[in-house]
VEXLUMSE-914660 format. One record per residue (C-alpha): residue in three letters; x, y, z. Coordinates in steps of 0.5 Angstrom, whole numbers, plus 2048, in hexadecimal, padded with zeros to 3 digits. Layout:
N
AlaXYZ;...
END
This chain:
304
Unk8A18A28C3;Unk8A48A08BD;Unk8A789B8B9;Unk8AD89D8B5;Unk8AF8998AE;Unk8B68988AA;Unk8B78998A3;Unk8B389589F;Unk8B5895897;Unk8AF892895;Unk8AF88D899;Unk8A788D89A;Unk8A788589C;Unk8AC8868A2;Unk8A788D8A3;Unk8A18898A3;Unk8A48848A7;Unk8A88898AD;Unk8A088D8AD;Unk89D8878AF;Unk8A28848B5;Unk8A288C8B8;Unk89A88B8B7;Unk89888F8B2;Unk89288D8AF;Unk88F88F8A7;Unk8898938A7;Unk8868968A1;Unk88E89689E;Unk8908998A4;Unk8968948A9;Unk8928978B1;Unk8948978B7;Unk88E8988BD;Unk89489C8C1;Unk89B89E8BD;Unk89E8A08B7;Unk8A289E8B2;Unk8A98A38B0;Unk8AC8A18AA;Unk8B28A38A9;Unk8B38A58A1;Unk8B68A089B;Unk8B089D899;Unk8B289C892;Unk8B789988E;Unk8BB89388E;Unk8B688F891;Unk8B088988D;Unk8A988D88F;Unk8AB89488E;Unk8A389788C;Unk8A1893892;Unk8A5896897;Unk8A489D896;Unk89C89B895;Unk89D89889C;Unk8A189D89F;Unk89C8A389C;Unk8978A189E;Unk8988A08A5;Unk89B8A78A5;Unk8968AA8A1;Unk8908A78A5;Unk8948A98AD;Unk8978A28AF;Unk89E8A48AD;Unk8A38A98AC;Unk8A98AA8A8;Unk8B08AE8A6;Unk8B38AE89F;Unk8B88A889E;Unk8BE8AA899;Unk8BC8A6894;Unk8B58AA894;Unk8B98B0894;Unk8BE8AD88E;Unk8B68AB88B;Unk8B38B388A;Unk8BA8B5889;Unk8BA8AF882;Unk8B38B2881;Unk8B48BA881;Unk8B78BE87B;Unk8BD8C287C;Unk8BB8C987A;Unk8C28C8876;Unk8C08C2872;Unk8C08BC875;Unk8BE8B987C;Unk8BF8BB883;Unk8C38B4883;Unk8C68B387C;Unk8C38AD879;Unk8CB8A9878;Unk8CC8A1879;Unk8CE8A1880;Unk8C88A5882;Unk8C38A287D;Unk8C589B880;Unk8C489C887;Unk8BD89F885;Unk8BC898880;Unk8B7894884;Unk8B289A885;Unk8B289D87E;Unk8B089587C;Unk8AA895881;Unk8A789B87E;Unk8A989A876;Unk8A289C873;Unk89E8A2872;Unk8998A1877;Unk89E89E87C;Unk8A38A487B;Unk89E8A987C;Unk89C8A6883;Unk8A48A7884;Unk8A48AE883;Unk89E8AF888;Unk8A48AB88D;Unk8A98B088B;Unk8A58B588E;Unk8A28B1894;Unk8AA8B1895;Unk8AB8B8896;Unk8A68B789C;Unk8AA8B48A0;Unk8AD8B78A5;Unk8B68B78A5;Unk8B58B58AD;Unk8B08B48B3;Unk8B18B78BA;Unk8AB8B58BE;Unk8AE8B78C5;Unk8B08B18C8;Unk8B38AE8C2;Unk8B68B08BB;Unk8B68AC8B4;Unk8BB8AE8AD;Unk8BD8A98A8;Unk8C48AA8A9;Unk8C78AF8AE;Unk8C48B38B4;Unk8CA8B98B5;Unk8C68BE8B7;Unk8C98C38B3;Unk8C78C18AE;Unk8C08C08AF;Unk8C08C78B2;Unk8C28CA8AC;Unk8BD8C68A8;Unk8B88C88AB;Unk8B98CF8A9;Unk8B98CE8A2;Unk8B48C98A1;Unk8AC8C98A2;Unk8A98C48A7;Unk8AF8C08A8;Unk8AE8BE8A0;Unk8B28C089A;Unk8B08C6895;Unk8B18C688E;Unk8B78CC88F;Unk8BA8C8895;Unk8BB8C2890;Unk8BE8C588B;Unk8C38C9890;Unk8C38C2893;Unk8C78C088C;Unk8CC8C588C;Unk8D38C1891;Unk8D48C8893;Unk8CF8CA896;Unk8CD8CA89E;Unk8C68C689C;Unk8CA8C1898;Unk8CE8BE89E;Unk8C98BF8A2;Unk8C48BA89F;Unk8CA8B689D;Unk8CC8B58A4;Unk8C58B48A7;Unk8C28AF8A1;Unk8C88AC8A0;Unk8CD8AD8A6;Unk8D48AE8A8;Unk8DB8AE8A4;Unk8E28AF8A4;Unk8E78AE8A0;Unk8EC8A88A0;Unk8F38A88A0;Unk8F78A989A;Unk8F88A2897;Unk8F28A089B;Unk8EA89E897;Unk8E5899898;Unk8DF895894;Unk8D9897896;Unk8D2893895;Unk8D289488E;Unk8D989388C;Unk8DB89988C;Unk8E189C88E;Unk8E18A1894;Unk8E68A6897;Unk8E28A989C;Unk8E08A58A2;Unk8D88A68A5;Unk8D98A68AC;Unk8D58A38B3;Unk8D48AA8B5;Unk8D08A78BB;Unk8D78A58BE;Unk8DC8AB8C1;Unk8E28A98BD;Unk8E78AC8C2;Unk8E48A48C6;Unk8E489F8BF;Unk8E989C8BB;Unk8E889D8B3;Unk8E58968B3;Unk8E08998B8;Unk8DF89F8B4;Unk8E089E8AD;Unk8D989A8A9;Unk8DE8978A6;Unk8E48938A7;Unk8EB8968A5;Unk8F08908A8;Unk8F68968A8;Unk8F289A8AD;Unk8EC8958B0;Unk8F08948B7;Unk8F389B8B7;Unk8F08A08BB;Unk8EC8A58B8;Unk8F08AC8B7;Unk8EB8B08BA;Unk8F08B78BA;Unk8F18B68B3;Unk8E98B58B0;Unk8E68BB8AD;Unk8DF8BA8B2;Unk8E08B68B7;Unk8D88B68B9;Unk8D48B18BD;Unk8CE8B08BF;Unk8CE8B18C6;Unk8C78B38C8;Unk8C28AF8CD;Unk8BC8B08C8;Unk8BB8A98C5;Unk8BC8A98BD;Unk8BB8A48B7;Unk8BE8A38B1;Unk8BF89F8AB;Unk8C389F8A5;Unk8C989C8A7;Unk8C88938A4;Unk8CB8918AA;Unk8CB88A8AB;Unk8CB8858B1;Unk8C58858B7;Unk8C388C8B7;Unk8C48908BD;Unk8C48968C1;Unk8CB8998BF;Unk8CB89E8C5;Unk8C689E8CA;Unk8C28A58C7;Unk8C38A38C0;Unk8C289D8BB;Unk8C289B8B4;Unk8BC8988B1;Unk8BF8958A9;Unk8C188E8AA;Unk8C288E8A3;Unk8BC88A8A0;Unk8BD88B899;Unk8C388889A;Unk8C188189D;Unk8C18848A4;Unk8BB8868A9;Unk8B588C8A9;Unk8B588E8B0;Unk8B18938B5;Unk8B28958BB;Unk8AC8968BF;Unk8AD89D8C3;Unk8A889D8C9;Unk8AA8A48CC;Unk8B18A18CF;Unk8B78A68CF;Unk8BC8A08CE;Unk8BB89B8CA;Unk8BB8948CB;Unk8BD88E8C7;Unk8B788A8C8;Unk8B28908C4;Unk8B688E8BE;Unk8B188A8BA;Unk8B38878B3;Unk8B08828AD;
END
């Protein structure tokens, strides 16, 4: 049975708190339950205040069998920040928009002894699968669209990244390129001309992630869209104009994070639900806590 937890960013105090109300006690440096296990489901670092507490916690409940990961984009964007481009440069080019992003955690490891430990994280990374299928249930960061986590497992090793995926992984043109982007960082589609929007960040965006747990041929843009376009929010969505009308359709429960929502947290479809409620921007830390059922209930939500 298993008990699966949102992104974290750091927040190692709302991690602490959450493992405690689930019954998680600490043992030897390691948060154990008599009966279940924990999935984390990626985005451990950044943003947050207690980064290197974080990924102390989360290690070492994975490393010593009380819990199981898969890599959040921010991981990803992490070991990609960190490798060397065989052309020069990094993987992820060292420029100030991608440098912000990552800020909080370079100043958590900003001496030698301490970056070292990071680079012994960089390759704990690589270690954790892309997604988990367990049979009953299924976890990704971002999306589950079974055609790309087909096409993945034929390429990577374990389910993890290999250096030479990483690498062709950089390059847009690539099949690797779209499938990991979907997969960690899900959905999107290009808004209207004349149409943009401001992310969390600031910055300004045309193209728009989707909820792609929602037959766009049943929602409005409101419904469909993560973000608000007032031109388009009551509209019905154009579902015959969209490049890839995927939905999750499937009755094998699946878990993800990623998307910052807010509000109270809950199931967004009876075989689907979204566990980032946004703490490191004030909102909660969140888990479900999965006991074999294949709809998922709103009363197994747990948060901070």
């Amino acid at each position: 049975m298993y008990d699966l937890i949102g992104d974290i960013h750091g927040h190692a105090d709302e991690l602490r708190q959450l493992l405690f109300k689930l019954d998680y006690t600490e043992q030897h440096g390691v948060y154990r339950h008599p009966t279940r296990q924990v999935i984390f489901l990626g985005d451990f670092v950044d943003r947050g205040p207690k980064i290197r507490e974080t990924l102390h916690i989360v290690r070492a409940m994975v490393d010593g069998g009380a819990a199981r990961a898969v890599m959040g984009n921010h991981e990803y964007n992490a070991v990609a920040f960190h490798e060397k481009h065989p052309r020069g440069g990094h993987l992820r080019p060292h420029m100030p928009r991608n440098i912000l992003q990552h800020l909080r955690t370079i100043e958590e490891f900003n001496s030698r002894e301490l970056f070292e430990e990071w680079q012994g994280y960089i390759q704990w990374f690589k270690t954790l699968p892309l997604f988990l299928d367990l049979g009953q249930l299924r976890v990704v960061h971002a999306c589950w669209d079974p055609r790309h986590i087909e096409f993945l497992r034929s390429v990577l090793t374990n389910d993890c990244l290999t250096d030479a995926v990483l690498l062709r992984a950089t390059d847009r043109s690539t099949p690797e390129y779209h499938a990991i982007e979907e997969t960690l960082k899900g959905k999107e589609i290009t808004l209207p001309p004349g149409l943009s929007f401001y992310d969390k960040d600031r910055n300004e965006r045309t193209k728009m992630r989707i909820r792609w747990w929602c037959n766009p041929q049943s929602c409005t843009y409101a419904d469909y869209y993560l973000e608000s376009i007032p031109d388009l929010d009551p509209l019905p969505v154009d579902h015959a104009s969209l490049p890839d009308a995927y939905h999750y359709a499937e009755e094998t429960p699946v878990f993800f994070g990623h998307y910052w929502l807010r509000g109270t947290p809950q199931i967004l479809r009876p075989h689907a639900v979204c566990l980032d409620y946004s703490v490191a921007r004030g909102g909660e830390l969140v888990a479900y806590r999965w006991s074999g059922e294949q709809e998922l209930r709103a009363e197994n939500l747990v948060t901070t």
